[in-house]
C-alpha positions as CSV (number, residue, x, y, z in Angstrom):
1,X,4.4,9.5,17.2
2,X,1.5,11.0,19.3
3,X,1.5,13.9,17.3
4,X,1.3,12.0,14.1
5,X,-1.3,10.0,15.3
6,X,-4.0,12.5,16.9
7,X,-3.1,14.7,13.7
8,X,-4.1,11.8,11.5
9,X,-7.3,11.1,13.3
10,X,-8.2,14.7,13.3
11,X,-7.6,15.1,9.7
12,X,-8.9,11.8,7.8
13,X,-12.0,10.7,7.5
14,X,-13.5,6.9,7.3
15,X,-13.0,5.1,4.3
16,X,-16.7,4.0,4.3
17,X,-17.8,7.5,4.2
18,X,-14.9,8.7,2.0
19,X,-16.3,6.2,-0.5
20,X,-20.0,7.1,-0.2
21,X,-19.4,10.8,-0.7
22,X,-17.2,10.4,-4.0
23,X,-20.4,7.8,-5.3
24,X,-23.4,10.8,-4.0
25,X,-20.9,13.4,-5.6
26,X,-20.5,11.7,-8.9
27,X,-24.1,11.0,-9.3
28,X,-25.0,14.3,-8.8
29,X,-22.7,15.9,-11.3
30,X,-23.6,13.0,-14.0
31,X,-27.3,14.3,-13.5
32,X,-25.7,17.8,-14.6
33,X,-25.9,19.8,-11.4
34,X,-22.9,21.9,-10.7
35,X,-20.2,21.2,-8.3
36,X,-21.0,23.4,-5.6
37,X,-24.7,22.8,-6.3
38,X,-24.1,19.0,-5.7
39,X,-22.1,19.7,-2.4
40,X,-25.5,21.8,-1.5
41,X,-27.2,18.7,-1.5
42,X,-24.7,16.1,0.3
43,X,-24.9,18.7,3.1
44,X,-28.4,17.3,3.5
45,X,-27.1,13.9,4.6
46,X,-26.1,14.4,8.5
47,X,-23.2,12.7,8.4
48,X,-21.8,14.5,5.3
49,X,-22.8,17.5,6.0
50,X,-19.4,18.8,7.9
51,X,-17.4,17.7,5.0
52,X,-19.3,19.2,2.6
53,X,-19.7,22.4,4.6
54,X,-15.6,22.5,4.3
55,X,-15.6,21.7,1.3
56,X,-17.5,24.5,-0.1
57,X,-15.8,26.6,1.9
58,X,-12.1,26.0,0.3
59,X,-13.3,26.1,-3.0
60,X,-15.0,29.5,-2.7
61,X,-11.5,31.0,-0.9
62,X,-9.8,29.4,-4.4
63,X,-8.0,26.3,-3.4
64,X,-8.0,23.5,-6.3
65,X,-9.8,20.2,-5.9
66,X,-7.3,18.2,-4.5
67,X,-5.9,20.0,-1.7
68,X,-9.7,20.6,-0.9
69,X,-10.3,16.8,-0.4
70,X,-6.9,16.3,0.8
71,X,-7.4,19.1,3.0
72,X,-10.9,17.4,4.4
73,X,-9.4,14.4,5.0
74,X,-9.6,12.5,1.8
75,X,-7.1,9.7,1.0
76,X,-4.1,11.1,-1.1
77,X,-4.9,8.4,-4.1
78,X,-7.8,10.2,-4.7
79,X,-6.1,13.6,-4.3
80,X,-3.9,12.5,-7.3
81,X,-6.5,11.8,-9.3
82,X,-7.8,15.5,-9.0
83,X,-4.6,17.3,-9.3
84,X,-5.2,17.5,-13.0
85,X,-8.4,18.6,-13.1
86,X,-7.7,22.2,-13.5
87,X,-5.5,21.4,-16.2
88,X,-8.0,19.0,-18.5
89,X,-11.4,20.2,-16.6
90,X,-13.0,16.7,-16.7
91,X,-13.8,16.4,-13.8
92,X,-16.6,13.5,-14.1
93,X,-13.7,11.1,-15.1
94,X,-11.4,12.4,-12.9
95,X,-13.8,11.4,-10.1
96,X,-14.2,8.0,-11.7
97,X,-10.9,7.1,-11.7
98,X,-10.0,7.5,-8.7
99,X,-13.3,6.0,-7.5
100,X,-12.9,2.9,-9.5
101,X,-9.3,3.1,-7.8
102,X,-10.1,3.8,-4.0
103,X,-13.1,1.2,-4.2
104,X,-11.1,-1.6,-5.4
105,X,-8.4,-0.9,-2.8
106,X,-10.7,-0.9,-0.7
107,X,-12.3,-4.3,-1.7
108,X,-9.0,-6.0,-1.5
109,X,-7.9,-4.3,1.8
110,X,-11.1,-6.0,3.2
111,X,-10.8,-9.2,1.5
112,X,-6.8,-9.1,3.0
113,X,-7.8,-8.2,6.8
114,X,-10.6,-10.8,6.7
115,X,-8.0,-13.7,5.3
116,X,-5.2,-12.7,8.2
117,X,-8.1,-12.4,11.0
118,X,-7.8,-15.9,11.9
119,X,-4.4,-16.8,12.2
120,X,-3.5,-13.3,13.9
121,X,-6.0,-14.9,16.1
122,X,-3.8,-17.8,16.7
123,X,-0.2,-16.3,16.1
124,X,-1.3,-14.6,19.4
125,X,-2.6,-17.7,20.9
126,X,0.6,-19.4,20.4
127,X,2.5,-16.4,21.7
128,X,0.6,-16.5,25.0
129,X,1.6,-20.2,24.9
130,X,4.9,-19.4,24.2
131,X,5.0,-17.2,26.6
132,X,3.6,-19.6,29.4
133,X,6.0,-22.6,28.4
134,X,8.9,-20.2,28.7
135,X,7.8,-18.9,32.3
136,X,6.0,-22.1,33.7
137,X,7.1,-25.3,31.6
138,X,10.6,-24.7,31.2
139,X,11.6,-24.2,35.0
140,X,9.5,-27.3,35.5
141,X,11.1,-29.1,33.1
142,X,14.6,-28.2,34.4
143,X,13.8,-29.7,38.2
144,X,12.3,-32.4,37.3
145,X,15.5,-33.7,34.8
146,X,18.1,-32.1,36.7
147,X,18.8,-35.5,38.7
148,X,18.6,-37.8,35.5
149,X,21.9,-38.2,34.4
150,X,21.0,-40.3,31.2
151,X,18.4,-37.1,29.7
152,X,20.2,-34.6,31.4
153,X,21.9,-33.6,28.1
154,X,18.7,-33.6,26.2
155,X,17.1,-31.8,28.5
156,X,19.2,-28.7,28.9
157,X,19.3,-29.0,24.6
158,X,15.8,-28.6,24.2
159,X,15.6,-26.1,26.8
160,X,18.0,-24.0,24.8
161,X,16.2,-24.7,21.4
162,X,12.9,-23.4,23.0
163,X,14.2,-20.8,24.7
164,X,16.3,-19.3,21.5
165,X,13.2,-19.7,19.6
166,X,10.9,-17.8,21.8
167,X,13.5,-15.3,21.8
168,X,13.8,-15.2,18.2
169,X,10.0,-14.9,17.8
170,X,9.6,-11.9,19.9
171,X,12.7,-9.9,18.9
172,X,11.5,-10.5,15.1
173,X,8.1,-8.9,15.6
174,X,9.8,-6.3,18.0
175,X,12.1,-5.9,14.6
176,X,9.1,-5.8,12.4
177,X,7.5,-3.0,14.0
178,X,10.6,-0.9,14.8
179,X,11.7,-1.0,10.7
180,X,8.3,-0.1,10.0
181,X,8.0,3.0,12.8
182,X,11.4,4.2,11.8
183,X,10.8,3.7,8.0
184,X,7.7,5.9,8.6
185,X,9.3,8.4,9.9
186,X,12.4,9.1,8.2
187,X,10.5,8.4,4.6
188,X,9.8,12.3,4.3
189,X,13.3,13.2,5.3
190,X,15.2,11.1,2.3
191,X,15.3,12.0,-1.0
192,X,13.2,10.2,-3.5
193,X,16.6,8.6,-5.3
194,X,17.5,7.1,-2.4
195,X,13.7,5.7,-1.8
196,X,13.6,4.2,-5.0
197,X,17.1,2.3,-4.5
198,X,15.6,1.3,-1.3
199,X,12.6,0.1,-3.1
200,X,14.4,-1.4,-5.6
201,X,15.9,-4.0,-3.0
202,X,12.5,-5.4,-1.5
203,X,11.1,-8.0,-4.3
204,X,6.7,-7.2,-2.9
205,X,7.1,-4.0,-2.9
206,X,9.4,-3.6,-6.1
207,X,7.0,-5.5,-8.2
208,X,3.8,-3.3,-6.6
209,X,5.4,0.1,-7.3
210,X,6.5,-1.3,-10.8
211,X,2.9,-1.9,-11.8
212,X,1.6,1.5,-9.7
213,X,4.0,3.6,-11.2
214,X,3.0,2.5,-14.8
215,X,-0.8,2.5,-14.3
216,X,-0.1,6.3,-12.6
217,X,2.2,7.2,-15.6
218,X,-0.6,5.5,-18.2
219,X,-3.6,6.9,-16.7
220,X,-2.8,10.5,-16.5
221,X,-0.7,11.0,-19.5
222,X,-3.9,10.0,-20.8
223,X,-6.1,12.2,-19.4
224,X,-3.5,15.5,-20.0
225,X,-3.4,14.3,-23.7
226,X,-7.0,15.2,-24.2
227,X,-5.9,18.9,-23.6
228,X,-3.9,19.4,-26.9
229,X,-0.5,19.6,-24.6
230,X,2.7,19.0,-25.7
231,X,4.7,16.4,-24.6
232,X,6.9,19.2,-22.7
233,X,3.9,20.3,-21.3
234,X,2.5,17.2,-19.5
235,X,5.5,15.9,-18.2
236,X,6.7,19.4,-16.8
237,X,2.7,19.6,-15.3
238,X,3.7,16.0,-13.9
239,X,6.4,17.2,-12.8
240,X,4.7,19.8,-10.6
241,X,2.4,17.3,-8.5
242,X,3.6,15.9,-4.9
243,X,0.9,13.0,-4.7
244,X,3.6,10.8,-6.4
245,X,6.9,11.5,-5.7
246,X,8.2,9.0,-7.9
247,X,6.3,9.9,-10.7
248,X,6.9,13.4,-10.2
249,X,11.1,12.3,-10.2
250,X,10.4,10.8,-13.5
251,X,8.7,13.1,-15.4
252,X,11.4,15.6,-14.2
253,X,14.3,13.4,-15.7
254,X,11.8,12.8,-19.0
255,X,11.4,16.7,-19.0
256,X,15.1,17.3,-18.8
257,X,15.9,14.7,-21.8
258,X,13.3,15.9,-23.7
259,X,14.9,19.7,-23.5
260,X,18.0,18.3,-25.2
261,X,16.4,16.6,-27.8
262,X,16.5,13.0,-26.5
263,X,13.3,10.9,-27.5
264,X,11.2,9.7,-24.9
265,X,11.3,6.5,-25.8
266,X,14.9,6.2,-25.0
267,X,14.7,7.6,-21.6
268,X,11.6,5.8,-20.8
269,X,13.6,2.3,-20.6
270,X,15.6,3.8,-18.2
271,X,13.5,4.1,-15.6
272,X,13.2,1.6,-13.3
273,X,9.4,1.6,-12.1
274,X,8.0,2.1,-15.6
275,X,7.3,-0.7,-17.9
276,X,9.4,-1.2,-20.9
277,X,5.7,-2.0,-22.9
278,X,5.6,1.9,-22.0
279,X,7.9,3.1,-24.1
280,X,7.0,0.8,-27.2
281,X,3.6,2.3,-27.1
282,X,5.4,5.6,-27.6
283,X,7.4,4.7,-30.0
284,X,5.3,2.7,-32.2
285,X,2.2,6.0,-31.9
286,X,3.1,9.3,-33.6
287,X,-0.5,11.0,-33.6
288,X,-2.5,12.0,-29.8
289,X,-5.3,10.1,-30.9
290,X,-3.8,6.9,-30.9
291,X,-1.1,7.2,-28.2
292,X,-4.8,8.4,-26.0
293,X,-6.2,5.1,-26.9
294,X,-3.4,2.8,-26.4
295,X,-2.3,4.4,-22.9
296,X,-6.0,4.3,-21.8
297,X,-6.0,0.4,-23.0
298,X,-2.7,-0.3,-21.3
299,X,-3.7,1.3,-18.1
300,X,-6.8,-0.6,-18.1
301,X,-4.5,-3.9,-18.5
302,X,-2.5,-3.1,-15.7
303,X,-5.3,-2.4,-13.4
304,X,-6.4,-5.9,-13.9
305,X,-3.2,-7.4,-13.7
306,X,-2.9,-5.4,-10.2
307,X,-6.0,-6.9,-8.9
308,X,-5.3,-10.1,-10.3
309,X,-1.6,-10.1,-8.5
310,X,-3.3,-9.2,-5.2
311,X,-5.7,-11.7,-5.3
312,X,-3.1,-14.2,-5.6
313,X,-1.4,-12.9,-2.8
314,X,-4.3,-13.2,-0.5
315,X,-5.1,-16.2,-1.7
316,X,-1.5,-17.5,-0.5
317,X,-1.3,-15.7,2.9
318,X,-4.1,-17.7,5.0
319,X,-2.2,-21.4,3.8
320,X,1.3,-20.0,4.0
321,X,0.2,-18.6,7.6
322,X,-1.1,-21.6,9.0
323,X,1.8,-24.3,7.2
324,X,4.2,-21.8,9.2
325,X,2.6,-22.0,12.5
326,X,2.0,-25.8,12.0
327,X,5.5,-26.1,11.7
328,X,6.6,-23.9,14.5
329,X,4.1,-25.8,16.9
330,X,5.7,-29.9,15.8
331,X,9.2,-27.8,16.7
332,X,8.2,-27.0,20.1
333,X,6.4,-30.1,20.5
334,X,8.9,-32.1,19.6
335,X,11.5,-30.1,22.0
336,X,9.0,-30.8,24.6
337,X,8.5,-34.6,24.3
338,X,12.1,-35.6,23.4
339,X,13.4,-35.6,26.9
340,X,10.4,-37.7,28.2
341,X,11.0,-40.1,25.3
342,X,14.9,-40.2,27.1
343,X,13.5,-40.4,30.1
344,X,11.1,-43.3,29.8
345,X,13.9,-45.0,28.1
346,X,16.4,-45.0,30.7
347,X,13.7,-46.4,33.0
């Protein structure tokens, strides 16, 4: 885990200056200057000047665009974007793509870590607390009711409650992390069936992967079908990519029907990441032209739908976070006061 993390802050950059770069670089090629012409002229910005210098340096020795940005520390959504670039040479829309994609991303991973600031803030203020009532309060608790024979009962009960639900609280986060760690590290050693079946299982995740998938499969279908490739073609090209493993899966399964004369369509339902509005649009199209237009519509839709759907989410995190720790707090107040309420009784 050391490894992975001192490689991962050697190799990536900051988002903030990920995203200025791909704005600076755009501009420049929509005012028609070359590509390595427009990294001339980020090299003038200090702080870009390093990345720019690298990447000029891996295009000249022949490497393609995206392993040159992934290579200088770019995030892999926007490598994905470029893969095809050498394949339908727009590289302008290429770029705004997976702008349009890393800036919204980024936008909502902002808008998420400002909503869960303030009750992270106080999930770790009632851990300390939790923490202190469990070492101070409870061993208090426990002398002074020891000799009451009327609350003793009550006592020792809400003893146990609190102390199984500190436990519980800690060895759940403890849980949380440890799935995550492992999941991270074994993910590259599983094979992408088994992933999806995995993925398949967990309802947030299913639903985000679902919408992903079909955006990914839209949006660059539509970009390969401005080439004049066959359908063959594209999905064998798609095939070939390792930015998206599951879309690479499935457009080696549509590849393989496709070779013995299935029709897409068919084969598209199957799938269980891709919409089924997917394969209408294929089957209802018969000319580029129009299929181009409809997926570039459709891919559009789900974009908003995936922003939309996130919102939503953020939206319901802060209230759900604070009904949940409002709840836990009456529990261990209530554990607390019952055996004084016994205890004044029997006075």
């Amino acid at each position: 885990m050391k490894r992975f993390i001192k490689k991962r802050k050697k190799s990536s950059l900051s988002v903030d200056l990920q995203l200025r770069f791909l704005k600076r670089l755009l501009r420049l090629l929509e005012r028609g200057y070359p590509l390595l012409e427009s990294l001339e002229i980020i090299k003038w910005d200090q702080t870009m000047n390093r990345t720019a210098s690298r990447m000029i340096a891996l295009l000249k020795s022949g490497l393609p665009m995206d392993i040159t940005f992934e290579k200088c520390g770019f995030n892999k959504s926007i490598a994905s974007h470029l893969y095809f670039i050498h394949t339908n040479n727009d590289l302008v829309g290429s770029l705004e793509k997976s702008l349009s994609f890393f800036e919204n991303r980024l936008l909502h991973a902002k808008k998420l870590q400002q909503t869960i600031r303030y009750p992270i803030v106080l999930f770790f203020v009632f851990t300390v607390l939790l923490f202190f009532i469990k070492q101070s309060v409870l061993p208090s608790f426990l002398e002074l009711f020891q000799e009451g024979s009327g609350s003793a009962w009550t006592v020792k009960f809400s003893i146990r409650v609190i102390d199984y639900f500190i436990s519980g609280f800690f060895v759940t986060c403890l849980l949380i992390i440890f799935i995550t760690v492992f999941w991270l590290i074994q993910k590259k050693s599983l094979p992408i069936q088994k992933q999806i079946s995995i993925y398949r299982r967990i309802p947030g995740i299913r639903s985000y992967l679902w919408l992903n998938t079909s955006y990914q499969f839209a949006s660059h279908i539509t970009s390969l079908l401005k080439t004049g490739m066959s359908f063959k073609e594209i999905f064998q090209h798609m095939s070939d990519q390792e930015k998206l493993p599951i879309l690479a899966f499935y457009s080696s399964k549509i590849n393989a029907t496709l070779q013995k004369g299935a029709h897409l369509s068919t084969e598209l339902t199957k799938l269980a990441f891709l919409d089924s509005n997917l394969s209408c649009i294929f089957e209802k199209n018969a000319d580029y032209t129009s299929l181009e237009k409809d997926l570039d519509s459709y891919a559009e839709m789900v974009i908003d739908n995936i922003q939309r759907k996130i919102k939503n989410i953020i939206g319901f995190i802060q209230p759900l976070s604070f009904i949940v720790l409002g709840f836990f707090i009456i529990i261990i107040y209530m554990t607390l006061m019952w055996p004084m309420f016994q205890l004044i009784q029997s006075i």
